[in-house]
MARBA-3410 file (N, C-alpha, C, O; in Angstrom, 1 decimal):
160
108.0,39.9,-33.5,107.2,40.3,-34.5,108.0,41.2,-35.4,108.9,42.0,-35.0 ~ 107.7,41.0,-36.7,109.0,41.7,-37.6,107.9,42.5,-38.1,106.8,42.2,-38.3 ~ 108.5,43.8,-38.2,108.4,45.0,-38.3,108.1,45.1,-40.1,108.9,44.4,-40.7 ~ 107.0,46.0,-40.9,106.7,45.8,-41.7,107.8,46.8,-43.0,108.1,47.9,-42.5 ~ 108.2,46.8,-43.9,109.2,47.2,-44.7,108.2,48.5,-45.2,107.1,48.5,-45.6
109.3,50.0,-45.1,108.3,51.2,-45.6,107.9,51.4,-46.9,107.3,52.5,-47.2 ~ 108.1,50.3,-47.9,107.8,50.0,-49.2,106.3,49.1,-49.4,105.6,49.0,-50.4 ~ 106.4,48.6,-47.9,104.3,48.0,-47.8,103.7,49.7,-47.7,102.7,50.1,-48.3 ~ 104.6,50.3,-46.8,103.6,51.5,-46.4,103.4,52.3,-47.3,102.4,52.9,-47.5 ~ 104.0,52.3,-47.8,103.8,53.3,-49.3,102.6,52.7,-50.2,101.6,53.3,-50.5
103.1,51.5,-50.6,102.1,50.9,-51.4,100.5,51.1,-50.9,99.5,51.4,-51.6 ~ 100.6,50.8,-49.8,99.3,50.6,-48.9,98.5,52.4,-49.3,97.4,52.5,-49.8 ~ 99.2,53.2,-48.9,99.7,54.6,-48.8,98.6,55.0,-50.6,97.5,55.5,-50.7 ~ 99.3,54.7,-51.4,99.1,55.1,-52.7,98.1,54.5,-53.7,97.8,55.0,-54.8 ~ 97.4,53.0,-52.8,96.5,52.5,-53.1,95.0,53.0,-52.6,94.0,53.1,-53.3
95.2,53.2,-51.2,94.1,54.2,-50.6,93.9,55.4,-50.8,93.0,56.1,-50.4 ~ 94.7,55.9,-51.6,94.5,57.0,-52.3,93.9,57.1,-53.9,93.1,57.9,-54.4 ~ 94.7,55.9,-54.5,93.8,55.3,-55.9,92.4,55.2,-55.5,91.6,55.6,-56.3 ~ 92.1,54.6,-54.4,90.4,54.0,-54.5,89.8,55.4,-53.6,88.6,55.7,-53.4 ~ 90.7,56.2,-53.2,89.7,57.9,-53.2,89.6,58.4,-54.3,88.6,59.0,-54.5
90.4,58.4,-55.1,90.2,58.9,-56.2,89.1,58.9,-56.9,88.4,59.8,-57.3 ~ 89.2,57.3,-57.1,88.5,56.8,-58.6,87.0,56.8,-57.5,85.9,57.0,-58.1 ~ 86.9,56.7,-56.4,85.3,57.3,-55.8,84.8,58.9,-56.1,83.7,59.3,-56.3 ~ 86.1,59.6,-56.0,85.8,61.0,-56.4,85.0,60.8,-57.4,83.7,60.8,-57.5 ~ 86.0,60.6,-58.8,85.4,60.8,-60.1,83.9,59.9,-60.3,83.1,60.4,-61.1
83.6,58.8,-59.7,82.7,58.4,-60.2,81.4,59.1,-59.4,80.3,59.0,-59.9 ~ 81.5,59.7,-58.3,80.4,60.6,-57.4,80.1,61.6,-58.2,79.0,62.2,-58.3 ~ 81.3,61.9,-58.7,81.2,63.6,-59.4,80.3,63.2,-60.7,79.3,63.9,-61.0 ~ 80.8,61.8,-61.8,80.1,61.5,-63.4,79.0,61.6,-62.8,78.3,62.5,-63.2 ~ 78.4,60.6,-61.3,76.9,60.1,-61.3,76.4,61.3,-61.0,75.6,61.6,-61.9
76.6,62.6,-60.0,76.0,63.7,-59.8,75.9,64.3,-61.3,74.8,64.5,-61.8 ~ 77.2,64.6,-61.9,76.7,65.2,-63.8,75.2,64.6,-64.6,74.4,65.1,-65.5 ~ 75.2,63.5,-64.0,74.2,62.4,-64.7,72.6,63.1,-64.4,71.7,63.4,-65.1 ~ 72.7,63.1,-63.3,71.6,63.2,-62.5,70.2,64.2,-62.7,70.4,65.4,-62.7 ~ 69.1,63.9,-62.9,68.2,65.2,-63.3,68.6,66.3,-62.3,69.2,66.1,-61.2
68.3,67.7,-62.7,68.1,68.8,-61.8,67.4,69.6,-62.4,67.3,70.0,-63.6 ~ 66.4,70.1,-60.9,66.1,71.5,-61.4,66.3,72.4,-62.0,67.4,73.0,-61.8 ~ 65.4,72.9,-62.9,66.5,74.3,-63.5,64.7,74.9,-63.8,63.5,74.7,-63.3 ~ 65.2,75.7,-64.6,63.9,76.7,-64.6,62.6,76.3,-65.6,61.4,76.6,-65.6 ~ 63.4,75.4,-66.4,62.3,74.5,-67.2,61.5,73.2,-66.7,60.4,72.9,-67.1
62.0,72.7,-65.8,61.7,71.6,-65.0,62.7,70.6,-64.9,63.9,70.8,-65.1 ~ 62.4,69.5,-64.6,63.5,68.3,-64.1,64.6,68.6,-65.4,64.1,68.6,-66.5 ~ 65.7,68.8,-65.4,66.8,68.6,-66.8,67.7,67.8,-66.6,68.2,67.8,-65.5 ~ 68.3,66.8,-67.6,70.0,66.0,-67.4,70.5,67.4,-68.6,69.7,67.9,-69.4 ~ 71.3,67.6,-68.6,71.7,68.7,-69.1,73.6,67.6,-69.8,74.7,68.1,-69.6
73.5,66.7,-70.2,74.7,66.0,-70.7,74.4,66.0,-72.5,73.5,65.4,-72.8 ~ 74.9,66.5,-73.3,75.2,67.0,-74.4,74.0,67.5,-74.9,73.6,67.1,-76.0 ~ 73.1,68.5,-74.2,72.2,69.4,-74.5,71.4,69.6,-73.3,71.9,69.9,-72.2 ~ 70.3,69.3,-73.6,69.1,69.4,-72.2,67.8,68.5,-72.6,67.2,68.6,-73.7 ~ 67.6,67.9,-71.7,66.6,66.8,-71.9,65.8,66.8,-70.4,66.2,66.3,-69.4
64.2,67.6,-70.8,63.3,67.6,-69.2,62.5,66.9,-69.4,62.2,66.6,-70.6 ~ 61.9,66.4,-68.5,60.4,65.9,-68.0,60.1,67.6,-66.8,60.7,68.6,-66.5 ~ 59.0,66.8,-66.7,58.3,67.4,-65.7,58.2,69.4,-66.2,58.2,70.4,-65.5 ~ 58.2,69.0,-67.5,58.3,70.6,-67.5,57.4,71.3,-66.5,56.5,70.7,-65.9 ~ 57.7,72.7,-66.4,56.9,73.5,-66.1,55.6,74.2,-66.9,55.8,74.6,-68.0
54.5,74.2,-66.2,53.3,75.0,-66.7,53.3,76.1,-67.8,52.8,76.1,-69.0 ~ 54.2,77.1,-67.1,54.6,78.2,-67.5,55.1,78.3,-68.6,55.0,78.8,-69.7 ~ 56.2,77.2,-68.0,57.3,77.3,-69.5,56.6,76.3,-70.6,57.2,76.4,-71.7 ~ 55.4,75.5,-70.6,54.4,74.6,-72.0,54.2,75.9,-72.6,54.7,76.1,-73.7 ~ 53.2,77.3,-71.5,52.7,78.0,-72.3,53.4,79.0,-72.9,52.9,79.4,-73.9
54.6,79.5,-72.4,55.5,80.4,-73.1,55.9,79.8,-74.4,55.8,80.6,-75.3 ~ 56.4,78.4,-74.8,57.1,78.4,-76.0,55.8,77.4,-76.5,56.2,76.6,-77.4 ~ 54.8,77.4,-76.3,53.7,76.4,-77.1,52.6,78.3,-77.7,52.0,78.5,-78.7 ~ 52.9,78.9,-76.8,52.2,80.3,-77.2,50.8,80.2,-76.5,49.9,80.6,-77.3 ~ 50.3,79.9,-75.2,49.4,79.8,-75.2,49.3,79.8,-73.3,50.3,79.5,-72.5
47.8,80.2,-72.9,47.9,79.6,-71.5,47.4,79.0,-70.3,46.3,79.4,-69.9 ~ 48.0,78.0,-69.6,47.7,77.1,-68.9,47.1,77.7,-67.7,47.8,78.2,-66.7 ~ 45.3,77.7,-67.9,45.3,78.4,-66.4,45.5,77.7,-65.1,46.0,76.6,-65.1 ~ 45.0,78.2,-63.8,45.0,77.8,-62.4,44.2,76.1,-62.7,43.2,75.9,-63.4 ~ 44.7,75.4,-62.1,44.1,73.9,-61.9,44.3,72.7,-62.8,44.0,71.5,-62.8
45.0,73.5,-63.9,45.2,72.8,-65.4,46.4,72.0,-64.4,47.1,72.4,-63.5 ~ 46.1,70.4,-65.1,46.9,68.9,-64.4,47.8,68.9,-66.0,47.2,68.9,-67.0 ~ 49.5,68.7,-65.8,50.1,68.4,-66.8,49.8,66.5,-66.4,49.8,65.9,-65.4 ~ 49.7,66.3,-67.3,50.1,64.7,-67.3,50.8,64.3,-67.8,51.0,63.1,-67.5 ~ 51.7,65.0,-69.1,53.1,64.6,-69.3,53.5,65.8,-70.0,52.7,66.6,-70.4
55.0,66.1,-70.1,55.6,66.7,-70.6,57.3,66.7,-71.1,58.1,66.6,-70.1 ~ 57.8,66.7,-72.4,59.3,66.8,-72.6,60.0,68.1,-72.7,59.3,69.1,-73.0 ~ 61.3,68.3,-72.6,61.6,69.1,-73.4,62.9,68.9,-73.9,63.5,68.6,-72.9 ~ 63.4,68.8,-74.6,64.6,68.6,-75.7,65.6,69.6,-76.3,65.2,70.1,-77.3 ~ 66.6,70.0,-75.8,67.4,71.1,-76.7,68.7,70.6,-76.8,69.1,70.1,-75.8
69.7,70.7,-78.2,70.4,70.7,-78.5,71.1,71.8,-79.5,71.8,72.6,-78.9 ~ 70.8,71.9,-81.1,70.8,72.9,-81.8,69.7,73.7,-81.8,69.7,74.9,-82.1 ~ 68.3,72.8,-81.4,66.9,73.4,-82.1,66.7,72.8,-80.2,67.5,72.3,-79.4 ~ 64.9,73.4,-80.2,64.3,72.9,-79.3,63.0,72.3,-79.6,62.7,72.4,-80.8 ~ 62.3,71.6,-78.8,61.3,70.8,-78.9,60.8,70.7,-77.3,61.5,70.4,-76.3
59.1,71.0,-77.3,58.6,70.5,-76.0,57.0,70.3,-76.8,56.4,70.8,-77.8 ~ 56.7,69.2,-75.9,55.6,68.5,-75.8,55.1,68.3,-74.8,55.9,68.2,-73.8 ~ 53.6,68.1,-74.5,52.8,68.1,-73.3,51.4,67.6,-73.5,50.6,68.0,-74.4 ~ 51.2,66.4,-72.4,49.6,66.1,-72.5,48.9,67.1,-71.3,49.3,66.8,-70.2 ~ 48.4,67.8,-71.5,47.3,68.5,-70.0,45.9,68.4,-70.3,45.4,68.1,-71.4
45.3,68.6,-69.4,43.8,68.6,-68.9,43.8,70.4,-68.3,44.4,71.0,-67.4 ~ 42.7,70.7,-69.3,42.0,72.2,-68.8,41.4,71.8,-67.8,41.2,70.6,-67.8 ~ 41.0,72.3,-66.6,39.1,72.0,-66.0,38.1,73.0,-67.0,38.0,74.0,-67.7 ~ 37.3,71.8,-66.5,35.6,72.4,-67.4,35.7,74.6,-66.7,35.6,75.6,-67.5 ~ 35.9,74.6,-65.8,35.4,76.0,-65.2,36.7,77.1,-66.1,36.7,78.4,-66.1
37.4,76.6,-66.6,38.8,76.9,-66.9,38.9,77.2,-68.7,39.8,77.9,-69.2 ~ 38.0,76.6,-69.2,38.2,76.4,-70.7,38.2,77.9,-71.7,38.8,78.4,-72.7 ~ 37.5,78.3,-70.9,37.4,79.9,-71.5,38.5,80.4,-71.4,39.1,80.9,-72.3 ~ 38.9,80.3,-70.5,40.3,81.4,-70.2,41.5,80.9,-71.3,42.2,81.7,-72.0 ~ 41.7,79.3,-71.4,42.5,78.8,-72.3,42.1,79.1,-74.0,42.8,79.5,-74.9
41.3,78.9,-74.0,40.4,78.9,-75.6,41.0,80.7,-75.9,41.7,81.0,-76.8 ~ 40.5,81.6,-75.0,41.0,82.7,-75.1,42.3,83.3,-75.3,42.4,84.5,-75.4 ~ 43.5,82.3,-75.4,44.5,82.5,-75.3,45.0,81.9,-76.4,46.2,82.1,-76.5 ~ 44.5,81.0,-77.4,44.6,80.5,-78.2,44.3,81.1,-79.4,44.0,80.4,-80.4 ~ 44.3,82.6,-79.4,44.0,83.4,-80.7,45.0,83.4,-81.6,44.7,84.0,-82.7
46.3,82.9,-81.6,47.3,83.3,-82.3,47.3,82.1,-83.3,48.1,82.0,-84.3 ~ 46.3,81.1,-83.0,46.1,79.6,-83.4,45.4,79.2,-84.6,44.4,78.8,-84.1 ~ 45.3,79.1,-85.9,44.4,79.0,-86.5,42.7,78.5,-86.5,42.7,77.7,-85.6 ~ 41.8,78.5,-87.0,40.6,77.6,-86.4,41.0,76.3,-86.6,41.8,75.9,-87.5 ~ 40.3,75.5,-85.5,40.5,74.0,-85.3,39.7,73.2,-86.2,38.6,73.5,-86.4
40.3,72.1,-86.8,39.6,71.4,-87.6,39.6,69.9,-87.0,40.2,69.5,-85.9 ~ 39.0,69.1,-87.8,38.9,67.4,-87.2,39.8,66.7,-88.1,39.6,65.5,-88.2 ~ 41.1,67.3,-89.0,41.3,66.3,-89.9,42.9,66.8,-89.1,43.1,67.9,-88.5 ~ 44.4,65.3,-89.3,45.6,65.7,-89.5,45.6,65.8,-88.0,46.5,66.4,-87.6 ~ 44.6,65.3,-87.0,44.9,65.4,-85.8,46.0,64.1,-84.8,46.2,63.0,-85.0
46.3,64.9,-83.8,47.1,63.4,-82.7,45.8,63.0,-82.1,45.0,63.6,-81.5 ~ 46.0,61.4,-82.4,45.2,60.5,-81.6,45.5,60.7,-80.4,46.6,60.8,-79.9 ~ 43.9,60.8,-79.6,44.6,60.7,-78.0,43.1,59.8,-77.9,41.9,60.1,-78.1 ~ 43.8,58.7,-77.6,42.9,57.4,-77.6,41.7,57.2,-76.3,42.1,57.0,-75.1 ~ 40.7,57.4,-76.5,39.8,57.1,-75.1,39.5,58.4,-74.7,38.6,58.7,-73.9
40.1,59.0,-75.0,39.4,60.1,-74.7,38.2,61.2,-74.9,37.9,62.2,-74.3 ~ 37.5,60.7,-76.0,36.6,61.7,-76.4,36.9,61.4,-78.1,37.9,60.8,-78.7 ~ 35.6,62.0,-78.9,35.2,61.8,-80.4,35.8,63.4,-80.8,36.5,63.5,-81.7 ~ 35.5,64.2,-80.3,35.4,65.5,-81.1,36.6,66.6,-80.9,36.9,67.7,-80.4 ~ 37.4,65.2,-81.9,39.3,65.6,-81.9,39.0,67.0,-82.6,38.1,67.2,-83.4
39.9,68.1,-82.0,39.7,69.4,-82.8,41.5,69.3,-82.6,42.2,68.8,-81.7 ~ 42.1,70.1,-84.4,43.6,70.7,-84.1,43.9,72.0,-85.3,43.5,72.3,-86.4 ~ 44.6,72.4,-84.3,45.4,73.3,-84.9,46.9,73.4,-85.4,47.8,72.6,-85.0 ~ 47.1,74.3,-86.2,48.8,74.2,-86.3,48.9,75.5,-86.5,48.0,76.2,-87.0 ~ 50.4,76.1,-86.1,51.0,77.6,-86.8,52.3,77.0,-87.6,53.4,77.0,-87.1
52.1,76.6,-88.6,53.6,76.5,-89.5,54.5,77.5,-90.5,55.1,77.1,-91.4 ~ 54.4,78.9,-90.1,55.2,79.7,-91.0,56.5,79.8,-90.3,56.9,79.9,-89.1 ~ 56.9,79.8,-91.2,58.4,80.4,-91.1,58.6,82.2,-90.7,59.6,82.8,-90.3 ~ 57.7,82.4,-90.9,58.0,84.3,-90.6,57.2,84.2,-88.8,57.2,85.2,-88.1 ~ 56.5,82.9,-88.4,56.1,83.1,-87.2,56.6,81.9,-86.5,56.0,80.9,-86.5
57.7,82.1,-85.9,58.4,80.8,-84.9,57.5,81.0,-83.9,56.6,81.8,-83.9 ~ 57.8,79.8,-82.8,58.2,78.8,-83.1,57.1,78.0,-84.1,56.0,78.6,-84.2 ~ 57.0,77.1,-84.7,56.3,75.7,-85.2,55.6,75.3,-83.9,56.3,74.9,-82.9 ~ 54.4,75.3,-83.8,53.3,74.9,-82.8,52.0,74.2,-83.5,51.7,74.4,-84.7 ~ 51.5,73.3,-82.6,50.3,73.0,-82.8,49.6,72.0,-82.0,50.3,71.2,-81.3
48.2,72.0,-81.9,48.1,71.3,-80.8,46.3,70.6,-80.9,45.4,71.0,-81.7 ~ 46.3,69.7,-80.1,45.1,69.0,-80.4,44.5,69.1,-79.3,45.1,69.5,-78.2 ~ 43.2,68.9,-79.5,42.3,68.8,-78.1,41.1,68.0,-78.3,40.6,67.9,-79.4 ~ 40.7,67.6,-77.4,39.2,66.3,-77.2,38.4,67.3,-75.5,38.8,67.8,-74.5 ~ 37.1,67.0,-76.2,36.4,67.4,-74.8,35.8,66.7,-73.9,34.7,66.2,-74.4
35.9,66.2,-72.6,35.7,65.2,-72.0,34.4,65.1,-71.5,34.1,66.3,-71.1 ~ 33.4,64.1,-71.2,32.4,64.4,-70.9,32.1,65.5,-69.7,31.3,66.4,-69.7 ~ 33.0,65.1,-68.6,32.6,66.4,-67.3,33.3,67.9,-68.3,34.1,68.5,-67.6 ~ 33.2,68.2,-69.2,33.2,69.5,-69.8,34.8,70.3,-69.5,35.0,71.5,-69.4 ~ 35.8,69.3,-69.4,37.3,69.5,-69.5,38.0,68.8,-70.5,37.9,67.6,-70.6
38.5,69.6,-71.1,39.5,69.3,-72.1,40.8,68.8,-72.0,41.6,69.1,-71.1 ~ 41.0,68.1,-73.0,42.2,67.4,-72.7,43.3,67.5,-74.3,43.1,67.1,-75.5 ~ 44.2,68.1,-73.6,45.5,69.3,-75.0,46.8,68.6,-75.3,47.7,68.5,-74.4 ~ 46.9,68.2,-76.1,48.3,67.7,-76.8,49.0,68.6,-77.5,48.5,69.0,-78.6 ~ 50.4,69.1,-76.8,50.5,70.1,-77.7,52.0,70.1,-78.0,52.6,70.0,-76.9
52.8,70.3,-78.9,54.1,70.5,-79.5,54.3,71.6,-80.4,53.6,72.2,-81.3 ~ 55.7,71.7,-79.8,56.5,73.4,-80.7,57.6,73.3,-80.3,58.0,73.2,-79.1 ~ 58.1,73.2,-81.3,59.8,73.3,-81.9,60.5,74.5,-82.5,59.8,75.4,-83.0 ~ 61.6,74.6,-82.5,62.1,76.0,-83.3,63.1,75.1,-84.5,63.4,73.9,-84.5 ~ 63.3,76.1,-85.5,63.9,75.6,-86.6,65.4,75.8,-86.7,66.0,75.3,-87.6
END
């Protein structure tokens, strides 16, 4: 049996270390990729920040407004690069609506015109907007009342 030349072993040697490598780097891009937790909710954080699943808290902090106990988000973004942007569909409960409605003083009165369709839901679209510039962020938000007496809120705010 002839004995193998230490120029295979090397090779062998420097190739198994090429294909650790290039597994390193690509474990490490896919983990960079990956949503994570952070304090706003799910984020990919790759040339800004881009969430789902926002948090409750964090709709009503930058939407200005607040989501009480039992309120179901059913969707939510949030977007930051230079500027920010979050959006959110939620459901008040009926037993709940006061407390929200109460929180919504910073909001102008609601009207039926210039509103977001939220299809199937209910006739008696009401919205608001805050658009000054001397009062950041840009908010506004729609709502429909559902027959079991819970509302259901579309709402977006951006900074400039």
């Amino acid at each position: 049996m002839k004995r193998k030349p230490w120029w295979f072993w090397s090779l062998l040697g420097c190739g198994g270390a090429l294909i650790v490598g290039v597994l390193v780097v690509v474990l490490a891009a896919a983990w960079w990729f990956l949503p994570k937790e952070t304090e706003i909710g799910r984020c990919q954080t790759y040339l800004g920040v881009d969430c789902d699943r926002v948090k409750p808290e964090v709709i009503g902090e930058l939407t200005g407004m607040t989501l009480p106990p039992g309120t179901e988000v059913e969707s939510s973004s949030y977007n930051r690069f230079q500027d920010w942007r979050v959006r959110a569909v939620f459901i008040v409960p009926a037993d709940q609506v006061e407390v929200w409605e109460a929180s919504i003083q910073g909001y102008p009165e609601a009207e039926a015109k210039g509103c977001v369709d939220l299809e199937g839901r209910g006739d008696d679209r009401r919205c608001a907007e805050v658009n000054d510039p001397a009062d950041l962020p840009v908010r506004g938000y729609t709502r429909v009342t559902r027959s079991d007496g819970a509302v259901v809120v579309h709402v977006e705010a951006f900074s400039l």
